[in-house]
C-alpha positions, -999 to 999 in steps of 0.1 A, spaced: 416 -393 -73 424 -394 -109 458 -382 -102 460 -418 -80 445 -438 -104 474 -421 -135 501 -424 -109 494 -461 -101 488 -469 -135 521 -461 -148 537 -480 -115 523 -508 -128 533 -508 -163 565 -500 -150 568 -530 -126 553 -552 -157 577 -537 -179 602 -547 -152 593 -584 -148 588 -594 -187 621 -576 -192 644 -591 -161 620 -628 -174 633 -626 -211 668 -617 -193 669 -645 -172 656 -672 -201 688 -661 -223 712 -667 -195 697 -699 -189 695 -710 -222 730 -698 -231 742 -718 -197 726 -748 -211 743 -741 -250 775 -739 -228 769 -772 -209 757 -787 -240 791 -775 -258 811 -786 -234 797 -824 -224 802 -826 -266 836 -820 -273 839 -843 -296 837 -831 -335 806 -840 -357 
């Protein structure tokens, strides 16, 4: 029992691990696709 309850503890933290990491992933692309939409609808110098 306490060898199930260490084993599924760490298969959590790993799966959380996995989601906040693949999350923070996936806001940088989409940010950096917006900075490239932004750039590219504003061609024109400041």
């Amino acid at each position: 029992m306490h060898l199930d309850a260490v084993f599924w503890g760490s298969i959590i933290s790993v799966l959380l691990a996995v989601i906040i990491i693949g999350y923070l992933v996936f806001k940088v692309i989409r940010l950096m696709n917006e900075d490239a939409e932004r750039h590219k609808s504003e061609q024109q110098p400041h």
